[in-house]
N, CA, C and O atoms as CSV, one atom per row, in Angstrom:
chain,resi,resn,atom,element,x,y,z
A,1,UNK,N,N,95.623,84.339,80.122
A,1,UNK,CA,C,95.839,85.681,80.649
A,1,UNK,C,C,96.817,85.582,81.818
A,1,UNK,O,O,96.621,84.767,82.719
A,2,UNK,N,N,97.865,86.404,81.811
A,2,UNK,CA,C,98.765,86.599,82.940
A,2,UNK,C,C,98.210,87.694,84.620
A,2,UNK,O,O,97.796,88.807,84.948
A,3,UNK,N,N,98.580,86.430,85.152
A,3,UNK,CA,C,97.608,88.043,86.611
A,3,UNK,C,C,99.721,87.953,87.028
A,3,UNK,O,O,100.714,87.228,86.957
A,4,UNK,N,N,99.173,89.438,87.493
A,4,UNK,CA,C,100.273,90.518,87.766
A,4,UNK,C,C,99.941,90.287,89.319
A,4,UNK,O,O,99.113,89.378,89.374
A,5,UNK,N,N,100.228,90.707,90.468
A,5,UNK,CA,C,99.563,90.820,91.865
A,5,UNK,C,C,100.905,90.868,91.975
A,5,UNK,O,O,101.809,90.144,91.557
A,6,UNK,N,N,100.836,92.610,93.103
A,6,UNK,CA,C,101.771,93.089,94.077
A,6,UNK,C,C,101.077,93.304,95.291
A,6,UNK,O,O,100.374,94.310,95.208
A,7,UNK,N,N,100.996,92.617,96.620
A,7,UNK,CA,C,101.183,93.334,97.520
A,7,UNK,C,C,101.554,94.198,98.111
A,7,UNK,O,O,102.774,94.232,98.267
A,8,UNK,N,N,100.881,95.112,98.619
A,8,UNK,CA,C,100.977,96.556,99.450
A,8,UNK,C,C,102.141,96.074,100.638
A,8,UNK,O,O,102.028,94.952,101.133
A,9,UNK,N,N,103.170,96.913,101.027
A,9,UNK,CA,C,103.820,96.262,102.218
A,9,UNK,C,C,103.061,97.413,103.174
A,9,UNK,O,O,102.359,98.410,103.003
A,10,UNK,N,N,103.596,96.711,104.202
A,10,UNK,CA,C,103.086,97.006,105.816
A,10,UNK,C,C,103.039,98.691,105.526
A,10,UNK,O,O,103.913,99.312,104.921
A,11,UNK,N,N,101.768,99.279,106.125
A,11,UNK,CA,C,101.656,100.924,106.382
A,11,UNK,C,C,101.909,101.454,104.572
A,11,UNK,O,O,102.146,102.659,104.489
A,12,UNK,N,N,101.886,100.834,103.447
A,12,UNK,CA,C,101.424,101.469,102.278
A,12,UNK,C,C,100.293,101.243,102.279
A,12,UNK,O,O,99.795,100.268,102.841
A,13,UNK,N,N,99.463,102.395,101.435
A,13,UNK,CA,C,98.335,102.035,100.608
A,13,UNK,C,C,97.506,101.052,99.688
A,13,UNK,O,O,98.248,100.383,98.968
A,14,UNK,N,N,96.226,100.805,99.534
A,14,UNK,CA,C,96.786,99.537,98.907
A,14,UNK,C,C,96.393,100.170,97.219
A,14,UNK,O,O,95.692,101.147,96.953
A,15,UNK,N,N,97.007,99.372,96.396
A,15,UNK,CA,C,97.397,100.243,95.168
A,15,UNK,C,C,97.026,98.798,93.944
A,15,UNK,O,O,97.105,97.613,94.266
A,16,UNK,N,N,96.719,99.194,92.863
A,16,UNK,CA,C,96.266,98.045,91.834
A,16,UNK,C,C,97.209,98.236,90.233
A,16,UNK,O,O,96.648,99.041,89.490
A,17,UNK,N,N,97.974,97.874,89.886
A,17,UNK,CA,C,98.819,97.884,88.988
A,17,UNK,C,C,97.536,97.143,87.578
A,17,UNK,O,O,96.869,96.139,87.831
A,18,UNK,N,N,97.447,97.805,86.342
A,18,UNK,CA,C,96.881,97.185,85.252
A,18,UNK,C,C,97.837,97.556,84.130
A,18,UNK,O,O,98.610,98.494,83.931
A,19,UNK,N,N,97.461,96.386,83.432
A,19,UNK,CA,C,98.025,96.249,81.917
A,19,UNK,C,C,97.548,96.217,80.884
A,19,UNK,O,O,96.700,95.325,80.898
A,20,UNK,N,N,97.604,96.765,79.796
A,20,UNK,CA,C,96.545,97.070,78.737
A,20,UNK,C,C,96.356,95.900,78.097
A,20,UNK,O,O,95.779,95.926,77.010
A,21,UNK,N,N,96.781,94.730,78.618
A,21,UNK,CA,C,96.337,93.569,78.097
A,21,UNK,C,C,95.080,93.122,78.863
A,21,UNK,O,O,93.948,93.309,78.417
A,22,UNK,N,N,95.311,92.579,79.927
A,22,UNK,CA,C,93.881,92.690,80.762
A,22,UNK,C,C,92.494,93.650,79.997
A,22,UNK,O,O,91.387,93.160,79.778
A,23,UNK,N,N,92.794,94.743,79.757
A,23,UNK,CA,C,91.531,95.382,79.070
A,23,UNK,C,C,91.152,94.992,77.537
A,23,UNK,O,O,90.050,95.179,77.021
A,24,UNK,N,N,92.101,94.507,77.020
A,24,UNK,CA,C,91.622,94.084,75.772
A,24,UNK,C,C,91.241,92.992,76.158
A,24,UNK,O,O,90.144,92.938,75.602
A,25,UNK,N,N,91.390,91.678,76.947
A,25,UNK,CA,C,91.092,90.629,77.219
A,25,UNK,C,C,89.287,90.850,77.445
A,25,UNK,O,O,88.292,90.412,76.868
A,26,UNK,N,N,89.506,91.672,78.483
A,26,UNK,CA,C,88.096,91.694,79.066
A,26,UNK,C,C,87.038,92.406,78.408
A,26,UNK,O,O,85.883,92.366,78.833
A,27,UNK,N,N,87.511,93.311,76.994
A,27,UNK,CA,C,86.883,93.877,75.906
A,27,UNK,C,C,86.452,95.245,76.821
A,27,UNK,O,O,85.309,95.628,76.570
A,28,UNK,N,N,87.085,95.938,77.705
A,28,UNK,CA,C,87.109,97.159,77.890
A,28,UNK,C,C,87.274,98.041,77.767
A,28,UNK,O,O,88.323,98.525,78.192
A,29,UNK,N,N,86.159,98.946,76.980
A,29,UNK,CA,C,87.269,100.252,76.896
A,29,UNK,C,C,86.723,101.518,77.710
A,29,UNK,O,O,85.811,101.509,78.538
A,30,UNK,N,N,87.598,102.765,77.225
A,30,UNK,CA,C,87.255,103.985,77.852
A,30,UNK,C,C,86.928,104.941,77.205
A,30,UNK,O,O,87.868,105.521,76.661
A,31,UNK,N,N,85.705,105.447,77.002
A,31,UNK,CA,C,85.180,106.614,76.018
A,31,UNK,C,C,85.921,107.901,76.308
A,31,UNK,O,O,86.538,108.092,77.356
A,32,UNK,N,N,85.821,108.802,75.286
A,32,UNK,CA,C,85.996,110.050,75.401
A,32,UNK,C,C,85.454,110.919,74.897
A,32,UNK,O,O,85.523,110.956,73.668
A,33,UNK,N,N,84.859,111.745,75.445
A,33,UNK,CA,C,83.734,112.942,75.113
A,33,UNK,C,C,84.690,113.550,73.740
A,33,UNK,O,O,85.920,113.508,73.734
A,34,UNK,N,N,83.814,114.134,72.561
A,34,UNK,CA,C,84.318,114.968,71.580
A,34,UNK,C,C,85.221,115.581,71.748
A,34,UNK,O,O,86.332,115.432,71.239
A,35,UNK,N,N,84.753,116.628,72.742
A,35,UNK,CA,C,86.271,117.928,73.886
A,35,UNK,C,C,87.329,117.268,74.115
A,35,UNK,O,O,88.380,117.752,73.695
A,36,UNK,N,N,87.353,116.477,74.560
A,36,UNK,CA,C,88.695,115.475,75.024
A,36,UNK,C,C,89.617,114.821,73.863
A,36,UNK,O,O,90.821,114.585,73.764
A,37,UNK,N,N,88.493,114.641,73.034
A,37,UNK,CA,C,89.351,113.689,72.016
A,37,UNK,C,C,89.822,114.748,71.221
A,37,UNK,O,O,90.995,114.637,70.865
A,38,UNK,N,N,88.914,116.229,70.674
A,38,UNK,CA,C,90.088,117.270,70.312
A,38,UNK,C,C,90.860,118.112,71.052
A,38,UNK,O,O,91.408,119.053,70.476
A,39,UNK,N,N,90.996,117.960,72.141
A,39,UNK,CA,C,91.887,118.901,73.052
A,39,UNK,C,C,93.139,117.600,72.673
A,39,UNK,O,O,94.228,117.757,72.120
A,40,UNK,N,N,92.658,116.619,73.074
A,40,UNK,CA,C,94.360,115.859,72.969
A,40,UNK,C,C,94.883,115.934,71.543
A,40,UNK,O,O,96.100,115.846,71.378
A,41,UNK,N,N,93.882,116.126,70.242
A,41,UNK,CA,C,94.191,116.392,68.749
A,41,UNK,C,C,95.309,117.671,68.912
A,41,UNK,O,O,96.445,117.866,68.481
A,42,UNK,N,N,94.483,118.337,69.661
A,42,UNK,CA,C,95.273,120.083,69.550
A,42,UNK,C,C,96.514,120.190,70.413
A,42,UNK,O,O,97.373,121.032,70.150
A,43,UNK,N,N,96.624,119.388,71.399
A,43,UNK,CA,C,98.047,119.126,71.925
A,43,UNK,C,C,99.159,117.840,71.472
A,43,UNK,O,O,100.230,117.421,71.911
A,44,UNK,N,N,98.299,117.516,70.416
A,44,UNK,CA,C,99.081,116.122,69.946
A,44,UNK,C,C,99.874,115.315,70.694
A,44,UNK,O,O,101.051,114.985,70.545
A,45,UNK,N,N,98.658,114.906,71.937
A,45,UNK,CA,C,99.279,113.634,72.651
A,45,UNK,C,C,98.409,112.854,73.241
A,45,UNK,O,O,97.317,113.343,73.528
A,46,UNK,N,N,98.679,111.502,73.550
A,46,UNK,CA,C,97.743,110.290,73.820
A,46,UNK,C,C,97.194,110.633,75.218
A,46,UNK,O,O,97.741,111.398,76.011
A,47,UNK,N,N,96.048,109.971,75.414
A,47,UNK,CA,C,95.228,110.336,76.611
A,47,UNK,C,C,96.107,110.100,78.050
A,47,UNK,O,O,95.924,110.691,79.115
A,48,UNK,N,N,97.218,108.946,77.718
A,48,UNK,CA,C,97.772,108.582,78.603
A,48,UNK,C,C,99.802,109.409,79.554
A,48,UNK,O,O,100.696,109.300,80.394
A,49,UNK,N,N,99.010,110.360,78.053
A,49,UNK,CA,C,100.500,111.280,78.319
A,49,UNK,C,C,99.517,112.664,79.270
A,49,UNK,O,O,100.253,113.183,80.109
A,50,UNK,N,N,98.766,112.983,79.262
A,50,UNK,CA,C,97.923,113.851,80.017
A,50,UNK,C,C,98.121,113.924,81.862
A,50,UNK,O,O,97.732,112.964,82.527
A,51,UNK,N,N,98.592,114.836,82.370
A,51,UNK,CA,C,98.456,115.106,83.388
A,51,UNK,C,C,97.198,114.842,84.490
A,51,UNK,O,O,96.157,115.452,84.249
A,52,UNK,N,N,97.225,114.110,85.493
A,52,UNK,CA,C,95.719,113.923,85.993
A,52,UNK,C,C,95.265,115.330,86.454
A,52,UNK,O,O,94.097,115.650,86.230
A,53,UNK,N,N,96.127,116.227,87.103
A,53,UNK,CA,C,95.615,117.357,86.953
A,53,UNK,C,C,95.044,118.405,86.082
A,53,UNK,O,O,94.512,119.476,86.373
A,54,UNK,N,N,95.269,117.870,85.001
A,54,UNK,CA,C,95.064,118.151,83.072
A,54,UNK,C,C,93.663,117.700,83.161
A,54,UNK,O,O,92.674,118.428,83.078
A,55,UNK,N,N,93.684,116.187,83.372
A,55,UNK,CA,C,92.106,115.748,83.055
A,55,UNK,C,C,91.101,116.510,83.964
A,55,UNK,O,O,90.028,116.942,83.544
A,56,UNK,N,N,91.609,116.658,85.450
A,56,UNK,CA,C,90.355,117.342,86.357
A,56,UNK,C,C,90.047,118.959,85.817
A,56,UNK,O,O,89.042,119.581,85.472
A,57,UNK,N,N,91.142,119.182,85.917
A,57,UNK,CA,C,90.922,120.626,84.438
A,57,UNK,C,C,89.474,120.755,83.671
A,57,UNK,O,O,88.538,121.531,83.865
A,58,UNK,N,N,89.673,119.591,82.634
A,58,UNK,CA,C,88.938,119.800,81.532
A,58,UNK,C,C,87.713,118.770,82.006
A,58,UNK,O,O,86.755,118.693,81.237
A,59,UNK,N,N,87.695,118.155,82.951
A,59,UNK,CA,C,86.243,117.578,83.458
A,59,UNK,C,C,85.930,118.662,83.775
A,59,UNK,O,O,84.960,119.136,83.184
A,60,UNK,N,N,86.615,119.498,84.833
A,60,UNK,CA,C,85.618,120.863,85.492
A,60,UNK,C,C,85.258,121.861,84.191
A,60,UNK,O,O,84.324,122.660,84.120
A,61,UNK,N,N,86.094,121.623,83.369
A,61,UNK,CA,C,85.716,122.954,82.290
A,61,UNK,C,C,84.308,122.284,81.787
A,61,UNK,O,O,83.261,122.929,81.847
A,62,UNK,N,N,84.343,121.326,81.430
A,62,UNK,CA,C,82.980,120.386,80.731
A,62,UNK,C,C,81.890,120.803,81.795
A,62,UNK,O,O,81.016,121.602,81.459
A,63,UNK,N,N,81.917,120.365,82.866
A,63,UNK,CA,C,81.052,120.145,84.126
A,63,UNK,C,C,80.388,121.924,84.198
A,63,UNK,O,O,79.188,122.153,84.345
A,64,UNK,N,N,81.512,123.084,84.051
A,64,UNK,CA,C,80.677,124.403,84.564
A,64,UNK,C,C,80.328,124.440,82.547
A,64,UNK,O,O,79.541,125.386,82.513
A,65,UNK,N,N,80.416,124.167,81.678
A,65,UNK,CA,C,79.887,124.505,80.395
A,65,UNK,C,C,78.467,124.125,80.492
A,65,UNK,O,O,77.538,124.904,80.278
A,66,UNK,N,N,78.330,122.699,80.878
A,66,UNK,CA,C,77.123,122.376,81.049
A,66,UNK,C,C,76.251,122.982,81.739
A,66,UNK,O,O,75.155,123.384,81.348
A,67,UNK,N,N,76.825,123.088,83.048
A,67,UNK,CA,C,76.001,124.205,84.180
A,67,UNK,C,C,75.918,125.329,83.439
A,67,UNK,O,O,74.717,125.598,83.418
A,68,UNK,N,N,76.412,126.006,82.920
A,68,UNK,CA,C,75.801,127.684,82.106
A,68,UNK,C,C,75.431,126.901,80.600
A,68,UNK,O,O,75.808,127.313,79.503
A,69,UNK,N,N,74.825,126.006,80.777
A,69,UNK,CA,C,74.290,125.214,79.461
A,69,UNK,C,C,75.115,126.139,77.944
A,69,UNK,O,O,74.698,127.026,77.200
A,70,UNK,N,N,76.376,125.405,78.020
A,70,UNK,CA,C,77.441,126.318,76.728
A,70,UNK,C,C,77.792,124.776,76.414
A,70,UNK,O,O,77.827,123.950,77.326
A,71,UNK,N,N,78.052,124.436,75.060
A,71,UNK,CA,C,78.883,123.962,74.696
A,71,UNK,C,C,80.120,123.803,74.542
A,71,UNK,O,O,80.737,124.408,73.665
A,72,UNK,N,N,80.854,122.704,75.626
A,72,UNK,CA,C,82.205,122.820,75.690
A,72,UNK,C,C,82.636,122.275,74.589
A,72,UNK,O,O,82.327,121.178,74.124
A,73,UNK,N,N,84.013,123.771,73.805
A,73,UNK,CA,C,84.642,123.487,72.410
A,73,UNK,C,C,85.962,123.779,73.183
A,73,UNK,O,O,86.113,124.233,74.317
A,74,UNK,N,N,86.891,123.385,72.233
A,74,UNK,CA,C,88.408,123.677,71.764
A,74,UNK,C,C,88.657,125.179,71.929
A,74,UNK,O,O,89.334,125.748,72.785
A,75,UNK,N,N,87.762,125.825,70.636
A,75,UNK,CA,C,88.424,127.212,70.768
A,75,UNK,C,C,87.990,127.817,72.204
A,75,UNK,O,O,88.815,128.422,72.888
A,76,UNK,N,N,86.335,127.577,72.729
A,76,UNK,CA,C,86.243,127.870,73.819
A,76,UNK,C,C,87.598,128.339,75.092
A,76,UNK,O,O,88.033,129.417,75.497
A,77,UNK,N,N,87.944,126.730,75.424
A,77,UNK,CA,C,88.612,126.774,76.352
A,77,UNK,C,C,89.963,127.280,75.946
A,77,UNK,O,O,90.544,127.696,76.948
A,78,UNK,N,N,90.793,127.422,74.700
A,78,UNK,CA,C,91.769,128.390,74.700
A,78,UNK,C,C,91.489,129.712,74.691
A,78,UNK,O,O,92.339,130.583,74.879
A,79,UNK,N,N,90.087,129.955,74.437
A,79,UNK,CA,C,89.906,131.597,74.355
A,79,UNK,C,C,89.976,132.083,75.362
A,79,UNK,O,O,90.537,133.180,75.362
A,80,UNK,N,N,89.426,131.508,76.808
A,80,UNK,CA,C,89.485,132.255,77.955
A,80,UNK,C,C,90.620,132.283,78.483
A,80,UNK,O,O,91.231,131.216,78.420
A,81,UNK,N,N,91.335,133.473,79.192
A,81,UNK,CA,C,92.202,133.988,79.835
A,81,UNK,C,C,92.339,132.871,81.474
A,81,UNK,O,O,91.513,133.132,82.348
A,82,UNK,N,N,93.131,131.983,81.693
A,82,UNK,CA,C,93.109,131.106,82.673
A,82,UNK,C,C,93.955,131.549,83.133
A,82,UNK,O,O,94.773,130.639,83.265
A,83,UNK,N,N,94.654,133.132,83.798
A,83,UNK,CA,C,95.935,133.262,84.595
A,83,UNK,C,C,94.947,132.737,85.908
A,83,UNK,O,O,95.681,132.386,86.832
A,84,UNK,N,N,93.890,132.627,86.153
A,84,UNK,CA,C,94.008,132.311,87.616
A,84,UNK,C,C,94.243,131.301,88.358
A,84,UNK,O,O,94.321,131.308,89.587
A,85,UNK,N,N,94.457,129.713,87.098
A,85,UNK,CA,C,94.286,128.643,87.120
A,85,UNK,C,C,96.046,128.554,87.625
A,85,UNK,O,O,96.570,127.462,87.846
């Protein structure tokens, strides 16, 4: 296995660079709830083309479905009117 390591310079953050080799190495993966895996079907693109502001989106949409105990769907979340978003 190849290690990658960048140091943070002086007054940056410190920050962790990964490679999708490392995760297959280490037999890691990352689930995705049903909703997720067809919302990215219905926009036809990989999890990794997704906006992080995209994902907190549709965690919060999941998160208040649950709270009003609804099942978060597809058509759901295109049906509602989101100008406020």
């Amino acid at each position: 296995m190849k290690a990658f390591f960048v140091k943070a310079m002086k007054g940056e953050a410190h920050f962790v660079y990964m490679c999708t080799d490392v995760f297959k190495e280490l037999s890691v993966q990352f689930s995705l709830a049903d909703f997720e895996c067809e919302m990215l079907c219905l926009m036809n693109i990989a999890h990794v083309q997704l906006h992080l502001n995209s994902w907190a989106f549709l965690c919060t949409f999941q998160i208040l479905c649950k709270r009003l105990s609804i099942e978060p769907t597809v058509n759901l979340c295109i049906s509602i009117n989101w100008k406020w978003v």
